[in-house]
C-alpha positions as CSV (number, residue, x, y, z in Angstrom):
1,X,13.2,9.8,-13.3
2,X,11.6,12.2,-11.2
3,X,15.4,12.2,-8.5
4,X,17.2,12.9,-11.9
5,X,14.8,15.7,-12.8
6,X,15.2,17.5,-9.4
7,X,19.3,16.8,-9.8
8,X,19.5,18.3,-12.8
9,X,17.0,21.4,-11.6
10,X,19.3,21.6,-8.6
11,X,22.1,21.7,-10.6
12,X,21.0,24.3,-13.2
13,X,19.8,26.4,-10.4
14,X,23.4,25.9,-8.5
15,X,25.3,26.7,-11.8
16,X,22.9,29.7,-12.8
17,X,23.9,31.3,-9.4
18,X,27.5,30.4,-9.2
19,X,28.2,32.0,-13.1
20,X,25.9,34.9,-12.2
21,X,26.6,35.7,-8.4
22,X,27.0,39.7,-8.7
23,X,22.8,39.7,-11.1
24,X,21.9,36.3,-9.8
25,X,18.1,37.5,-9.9
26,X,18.8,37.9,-13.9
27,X,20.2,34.4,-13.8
28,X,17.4,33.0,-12.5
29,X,14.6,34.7,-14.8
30,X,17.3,33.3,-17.4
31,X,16.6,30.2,-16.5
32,X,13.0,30.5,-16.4
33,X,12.5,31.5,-19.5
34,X,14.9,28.7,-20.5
35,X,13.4,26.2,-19.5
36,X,10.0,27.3,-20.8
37,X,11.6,27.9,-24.5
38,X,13.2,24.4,-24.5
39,X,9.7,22.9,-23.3
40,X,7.7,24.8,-26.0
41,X,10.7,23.9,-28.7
42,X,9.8,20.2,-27.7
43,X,6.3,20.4,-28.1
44,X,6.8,22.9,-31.7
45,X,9.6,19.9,-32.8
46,X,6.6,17.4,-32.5
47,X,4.1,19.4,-34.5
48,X,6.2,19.9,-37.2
49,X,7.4,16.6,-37.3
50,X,4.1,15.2,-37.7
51,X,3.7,17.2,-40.2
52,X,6.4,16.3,-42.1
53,X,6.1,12.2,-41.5
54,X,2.5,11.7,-41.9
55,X,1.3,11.7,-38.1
56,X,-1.9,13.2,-37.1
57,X,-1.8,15.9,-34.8
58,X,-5.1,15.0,-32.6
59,X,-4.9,18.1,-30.3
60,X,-3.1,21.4,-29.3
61,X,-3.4,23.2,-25.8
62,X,-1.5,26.2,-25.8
63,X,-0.5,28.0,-22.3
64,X,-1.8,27.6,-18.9
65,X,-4.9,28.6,-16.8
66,X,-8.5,29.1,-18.0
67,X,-10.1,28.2,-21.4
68,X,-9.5,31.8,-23.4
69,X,-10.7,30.3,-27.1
70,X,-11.0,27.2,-28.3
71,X,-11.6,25.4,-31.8
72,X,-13.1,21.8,-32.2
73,X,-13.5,19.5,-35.3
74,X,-14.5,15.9,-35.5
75,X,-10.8,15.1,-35.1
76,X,-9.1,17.4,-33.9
77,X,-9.0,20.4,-30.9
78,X,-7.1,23.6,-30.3
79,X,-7.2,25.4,-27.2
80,X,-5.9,29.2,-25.9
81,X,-5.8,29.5,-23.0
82,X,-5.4,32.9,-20.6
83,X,-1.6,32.1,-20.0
84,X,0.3,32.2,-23.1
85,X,3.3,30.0,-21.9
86,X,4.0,26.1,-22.4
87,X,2.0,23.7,-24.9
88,X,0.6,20.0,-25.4
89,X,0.6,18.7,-28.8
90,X,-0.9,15.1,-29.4
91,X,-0.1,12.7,-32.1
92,X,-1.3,9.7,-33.3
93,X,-0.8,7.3,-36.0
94,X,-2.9,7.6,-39.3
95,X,-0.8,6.0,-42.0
96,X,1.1,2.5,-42.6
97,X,4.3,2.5,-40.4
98,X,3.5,4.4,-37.8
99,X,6.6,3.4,-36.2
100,X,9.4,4.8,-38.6
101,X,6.8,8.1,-38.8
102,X,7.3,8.4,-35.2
103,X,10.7,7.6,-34.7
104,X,11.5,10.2,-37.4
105,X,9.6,12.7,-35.3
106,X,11.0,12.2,-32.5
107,X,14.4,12.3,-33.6
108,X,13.4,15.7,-35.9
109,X,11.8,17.0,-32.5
110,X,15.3,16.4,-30.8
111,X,16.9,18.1,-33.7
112,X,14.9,21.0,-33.2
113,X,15.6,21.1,-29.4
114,X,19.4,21.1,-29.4
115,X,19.1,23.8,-32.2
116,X,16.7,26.3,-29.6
117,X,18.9,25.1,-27.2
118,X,22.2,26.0,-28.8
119,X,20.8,29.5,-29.8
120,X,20.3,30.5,-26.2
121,X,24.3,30.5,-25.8
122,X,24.7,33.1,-28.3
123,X,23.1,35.2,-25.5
124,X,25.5,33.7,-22.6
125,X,27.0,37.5,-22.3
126,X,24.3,38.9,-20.1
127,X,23.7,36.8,-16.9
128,X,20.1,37.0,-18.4
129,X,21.2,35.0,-21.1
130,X,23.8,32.3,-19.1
131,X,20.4,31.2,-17.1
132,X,18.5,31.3,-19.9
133,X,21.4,28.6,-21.7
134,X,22.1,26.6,-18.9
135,X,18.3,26.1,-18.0
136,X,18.1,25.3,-21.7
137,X,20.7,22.5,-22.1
138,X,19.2,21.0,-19.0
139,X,16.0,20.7,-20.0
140,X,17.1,19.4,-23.5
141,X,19.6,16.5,-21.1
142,X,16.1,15.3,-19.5
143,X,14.3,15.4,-23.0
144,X,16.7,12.7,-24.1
145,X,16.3,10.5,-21.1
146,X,14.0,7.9,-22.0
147,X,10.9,7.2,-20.3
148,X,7.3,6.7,-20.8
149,X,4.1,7.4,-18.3
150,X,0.9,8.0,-18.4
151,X,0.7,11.3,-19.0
152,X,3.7,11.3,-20.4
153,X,6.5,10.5,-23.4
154,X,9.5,11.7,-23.4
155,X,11.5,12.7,-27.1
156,X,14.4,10.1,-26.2
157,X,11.5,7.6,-25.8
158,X,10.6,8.0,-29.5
159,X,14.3,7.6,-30.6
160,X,15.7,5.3,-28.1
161,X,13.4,3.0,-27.1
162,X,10.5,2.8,-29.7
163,X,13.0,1.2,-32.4
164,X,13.6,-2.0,-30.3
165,X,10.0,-2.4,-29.3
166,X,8.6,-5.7,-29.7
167,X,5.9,-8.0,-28.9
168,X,1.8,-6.7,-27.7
169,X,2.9,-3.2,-28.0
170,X,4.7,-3.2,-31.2
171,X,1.3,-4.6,-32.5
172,X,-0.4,-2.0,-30.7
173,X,1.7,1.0,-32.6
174,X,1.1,-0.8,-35.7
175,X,-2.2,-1.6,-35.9
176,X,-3.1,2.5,-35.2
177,X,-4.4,3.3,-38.3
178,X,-6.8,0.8,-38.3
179,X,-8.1,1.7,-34.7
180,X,-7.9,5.3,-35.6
181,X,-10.4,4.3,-38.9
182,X,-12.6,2.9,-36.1
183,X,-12.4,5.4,-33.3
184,X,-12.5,8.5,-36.4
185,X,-16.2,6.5,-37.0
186,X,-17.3,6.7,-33.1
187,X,-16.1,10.5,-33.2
188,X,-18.4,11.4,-35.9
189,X,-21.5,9.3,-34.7
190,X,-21.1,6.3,-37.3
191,X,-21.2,3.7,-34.6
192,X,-22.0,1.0,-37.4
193,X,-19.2,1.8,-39.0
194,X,-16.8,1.5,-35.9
195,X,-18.6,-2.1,-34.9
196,X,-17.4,-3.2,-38.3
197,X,-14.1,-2.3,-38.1
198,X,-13.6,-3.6,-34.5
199,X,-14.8,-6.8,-35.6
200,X,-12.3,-6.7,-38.4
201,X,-9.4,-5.7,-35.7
202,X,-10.5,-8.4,-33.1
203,X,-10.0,-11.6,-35.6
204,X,-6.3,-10.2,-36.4
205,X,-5.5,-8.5,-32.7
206,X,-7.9,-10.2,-30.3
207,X,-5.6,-9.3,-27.1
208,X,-4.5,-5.5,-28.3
209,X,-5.3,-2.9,-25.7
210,X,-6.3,-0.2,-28.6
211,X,-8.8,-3.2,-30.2
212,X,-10.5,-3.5,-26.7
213,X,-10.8,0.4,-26.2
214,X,-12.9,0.3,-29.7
215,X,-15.1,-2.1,-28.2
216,X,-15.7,-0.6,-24.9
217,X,-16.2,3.2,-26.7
218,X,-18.7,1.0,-29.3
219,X,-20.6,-0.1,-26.3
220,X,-20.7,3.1,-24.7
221,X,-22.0,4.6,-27.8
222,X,-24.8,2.5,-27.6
223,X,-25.6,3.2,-23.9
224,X,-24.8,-0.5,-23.1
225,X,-22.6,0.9,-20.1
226,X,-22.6,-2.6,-18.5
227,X,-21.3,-4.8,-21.3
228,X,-18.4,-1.9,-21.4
229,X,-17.7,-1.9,-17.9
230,X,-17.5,-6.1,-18.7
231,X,-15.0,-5.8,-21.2
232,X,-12.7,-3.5,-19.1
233,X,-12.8,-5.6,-15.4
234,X,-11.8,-8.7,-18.0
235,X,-8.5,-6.6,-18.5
236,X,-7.2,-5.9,-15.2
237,X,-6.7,-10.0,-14.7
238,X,-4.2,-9.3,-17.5
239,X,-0.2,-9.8,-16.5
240,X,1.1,-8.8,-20.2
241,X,0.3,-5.3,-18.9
242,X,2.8,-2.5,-18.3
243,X,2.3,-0.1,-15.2
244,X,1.2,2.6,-18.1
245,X,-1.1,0.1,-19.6
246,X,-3.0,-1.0,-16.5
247,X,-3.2,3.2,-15.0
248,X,-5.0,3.5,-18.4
249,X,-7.4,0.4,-17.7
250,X,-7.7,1.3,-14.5
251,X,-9.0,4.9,-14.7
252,X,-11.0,3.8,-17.8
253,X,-13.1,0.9,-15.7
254,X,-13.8,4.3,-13.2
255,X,-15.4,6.1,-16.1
256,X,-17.4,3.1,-17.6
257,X,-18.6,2.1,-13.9
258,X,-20.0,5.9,-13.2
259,X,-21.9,5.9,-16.4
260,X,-23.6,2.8,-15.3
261,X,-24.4,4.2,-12.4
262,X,-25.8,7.2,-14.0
263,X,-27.6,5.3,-16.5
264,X,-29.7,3.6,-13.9
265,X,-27.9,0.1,-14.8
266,X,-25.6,-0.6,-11.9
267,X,-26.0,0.3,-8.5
268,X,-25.2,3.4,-7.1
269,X,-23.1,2.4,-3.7
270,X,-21.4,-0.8,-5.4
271,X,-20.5,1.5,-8.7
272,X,-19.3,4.6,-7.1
273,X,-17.1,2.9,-4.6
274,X,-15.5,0.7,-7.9
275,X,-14.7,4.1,-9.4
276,X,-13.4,5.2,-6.3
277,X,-10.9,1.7,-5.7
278,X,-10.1,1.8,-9.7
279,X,-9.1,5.6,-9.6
280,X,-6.7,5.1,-6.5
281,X,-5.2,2.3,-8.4
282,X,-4.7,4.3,-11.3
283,X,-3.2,7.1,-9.5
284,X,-0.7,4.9,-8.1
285,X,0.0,3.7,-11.2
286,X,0.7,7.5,-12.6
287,X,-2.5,8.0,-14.2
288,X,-2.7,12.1,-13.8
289,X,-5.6,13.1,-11.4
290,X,-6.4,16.3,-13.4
291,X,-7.8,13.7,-16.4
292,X,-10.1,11.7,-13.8
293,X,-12.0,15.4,-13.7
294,X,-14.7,14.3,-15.8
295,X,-15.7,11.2,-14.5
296,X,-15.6,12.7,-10.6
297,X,-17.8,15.4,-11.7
298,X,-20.3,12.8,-12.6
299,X,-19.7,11.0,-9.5
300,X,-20.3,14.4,-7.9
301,X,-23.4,15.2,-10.1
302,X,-24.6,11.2,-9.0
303,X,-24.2,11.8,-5.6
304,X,-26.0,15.1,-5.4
305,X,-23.0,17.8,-5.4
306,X,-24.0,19.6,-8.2
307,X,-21.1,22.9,-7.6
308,X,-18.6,20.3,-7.7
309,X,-19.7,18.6,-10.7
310,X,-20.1,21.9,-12.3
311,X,-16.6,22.8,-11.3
312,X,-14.6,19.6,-12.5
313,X,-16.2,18.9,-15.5
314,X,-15.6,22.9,-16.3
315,X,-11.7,22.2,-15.8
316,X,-12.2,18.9,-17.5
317,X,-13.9,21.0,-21.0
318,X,-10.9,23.1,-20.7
319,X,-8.5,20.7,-21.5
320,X,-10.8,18.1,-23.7
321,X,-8.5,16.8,-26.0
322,X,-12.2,15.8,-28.7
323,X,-15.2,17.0,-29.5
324,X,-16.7,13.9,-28.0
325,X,-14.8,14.4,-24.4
326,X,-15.7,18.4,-24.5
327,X,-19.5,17.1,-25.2
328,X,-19.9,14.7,-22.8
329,X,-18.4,17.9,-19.8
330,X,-20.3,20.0,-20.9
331,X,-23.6,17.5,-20.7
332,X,-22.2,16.9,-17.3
333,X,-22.7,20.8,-16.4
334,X,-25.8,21.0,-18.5
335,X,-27.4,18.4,-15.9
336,X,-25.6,20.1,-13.0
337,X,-28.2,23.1,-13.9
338,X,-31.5,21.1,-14.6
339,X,-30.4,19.7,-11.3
340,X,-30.8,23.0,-9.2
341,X,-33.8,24.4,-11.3
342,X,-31.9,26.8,-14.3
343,X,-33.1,24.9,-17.6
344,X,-32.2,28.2,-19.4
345,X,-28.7,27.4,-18.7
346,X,-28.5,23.8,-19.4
347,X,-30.0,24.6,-22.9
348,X,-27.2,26.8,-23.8
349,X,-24.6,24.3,-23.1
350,X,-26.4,21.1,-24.5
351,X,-26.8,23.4,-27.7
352,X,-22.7,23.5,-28.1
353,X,-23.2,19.7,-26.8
354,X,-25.1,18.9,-30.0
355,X,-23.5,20.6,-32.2
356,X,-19.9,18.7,-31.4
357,X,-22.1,15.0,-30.6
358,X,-25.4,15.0,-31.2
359,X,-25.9,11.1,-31.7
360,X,-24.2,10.8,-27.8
361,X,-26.6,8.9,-25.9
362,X,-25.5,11.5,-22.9
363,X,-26.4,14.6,-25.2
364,X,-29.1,12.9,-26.8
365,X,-31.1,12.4,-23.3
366,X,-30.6,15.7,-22.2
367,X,-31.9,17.3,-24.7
368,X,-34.8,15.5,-24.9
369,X,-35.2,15.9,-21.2
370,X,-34.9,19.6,-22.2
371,X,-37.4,19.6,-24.7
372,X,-40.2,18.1,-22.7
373,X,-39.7,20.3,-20.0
């Protein structure tokens, strides 16, 4: 995918300056702004199309750089950001057939795409505008190319490859509601109610991926970082796993393992270099570095590095996709300051903390720790 991505590029970029030789600078911004139309179209296509079919719309990060403004809700979380340009929208399942709902939007997202994209040729007088329409049809070509990574899904995924999906992770689209009931629980602190419904899941799906992930976030919940960390090891032995499956595991077994070392229940050399093995494995298997920045700031804060664990877990609250995740940074930097002696800072971020997850056993011991001191 990524040699057809740079063909393509090279091609636009070879076509933009060969229609546009005598303003070939104009071209180029063309294309520019192209491509980032067509991008944002695909992203806008999405939202709408959730919308329309029933999906939930979990999260929306809006342009690029530093955190400008951000609103957060039990289950969902919108962020501005200083740079107004390109977005991330996430879906998940909420209702019964959640694969029609997001087959349907997909397919309405690529509708929506090859109408921005055919737009931009009514501007194809100007060189301006030829850049901008060939950048624009390109980008809408590599939409349609199916493919699915771990940060990843493309539209032609959704349409193309999503109706013929069988097997583990057919049951794994279809059973989302359920785990969504569960994980919805964890979000707002019910952890009873999420132990129930796992248990429910686990007689009907005992080998889904989703079912497991309710268990390990139940465990967490409950500060019993070890049984967690358990549950995730017993999933890399797996060999029904895709590449995407086991980046996920993989980075997920890093996260667990630095808790426990945190926590006081797993030692500190044997846990840290786990995370460290587990996160090269997920990298290689495409898992983004920029979402590991949460768990290596608590790898930083462990290890006595306490500007770097302010630092990552800062970009990591940026680009929290939950109120939980946003928490559990900003605990992170919260600890980073009791660490080097400012308490009066650290109480102003575990105040947001609580308000977004109180019942977090992270947030939870911090403040107390606050309070006594």
């Amino acid at each position: 995918m990524t040699v057809v991505r740079w063909v393509v590029t090279a091609l636009v970029v070879a076509g933009t300056i060969a229609w546009t030789l005598s303003e070939f600078y104009l071209g180029l911004a063309g294309a520019l702004v192209g491509l980032l139309v067509e991008l944002m179209a695909a992203q806008a296509g999405l939202a709408l199309g959730a919308v329309l079919f029933g999906l939930r719309i979990t999260h929306v990060i809006i342009g690029l750089g530093g955190e400008l403004k951000s609103w957060t809700w039990t289950h969902q979380r919108v962020v501005l950001r200083k740079i107004p340009v390109l977005a991330t929208v996430g879906l998940s399942g909420l209702k019964p057939g959640v694969r029609r709902r997001t087959v349907l939007t997909g397919a309405f997202a690529i509708a929506f795409c090859a109408l921005v994209a055919g737009l931009t040729w009514l501007a194809a007088g100007s060189s301006f505008g030829k850049g901008m329409a060939l950048a624009a049809t390109g980008c809408f070509l590599l939409l349609l190319m199916p493919f699915e990574k771990p940060g990843h899904t493309s539209l032609g995924w959704y349409v193309f490859t999503l109706p013929r999906l069988t097997g583990r992770p057919l049951g794994e689209l279809e059973a989302r509601p359920r785990v969504v009931a569960g994980m919805d629980a964890y979000q707002r602190g019910d952890v009873d109610e999420a132990e129930r419904i796992y248990t429910e899941l686990v007689r009907e799906h005992p080998d889904l991926l989703t079912v497991v992930g309710l268990k390990v976030v139940t465990s967490c919940a409950r500060a019993k970082y070890l049984d967690a960390m358990q549950t995730v090891v017993g999933l890399t032995a797996r060999e029904d796993l895709s590449t995407r499956d086991l980046a996920f595991v993989m980075a997920t077994a890093a996260g667990v393992a630095v808790l426990a070392v945190e926590a006081g229940q797993f030692p500190a050399e044997v846990g840290l270099e786990t995370a460290r093995s587990m996160f090269g494995s997920a990298y290689q298997a495409g898992y983004p570095k920029h979402r590991a920045n949460g768990t290596l700031a608590i790898m930083a804060l462990v290890e006595g590095d306490t500007a770097t664990a302010r630092q990552l877990a800062g970009y990591s609250a940026e680009t929290s996709e939950n109120a939980v995740g946003r928490a559990d940074d900003l605990i992170t930097i919260a600890r980073a300051w009791m660490a080097d002696g400012d308490n009066a800072k650290a109480r102003e971020l575990v105040a947001e903390a609580h308000e977004l997850a109180g019942w977090s056993p992270r947030v939870a011991a911090t403040r107390a720790r606050l309070e006594v001191s």
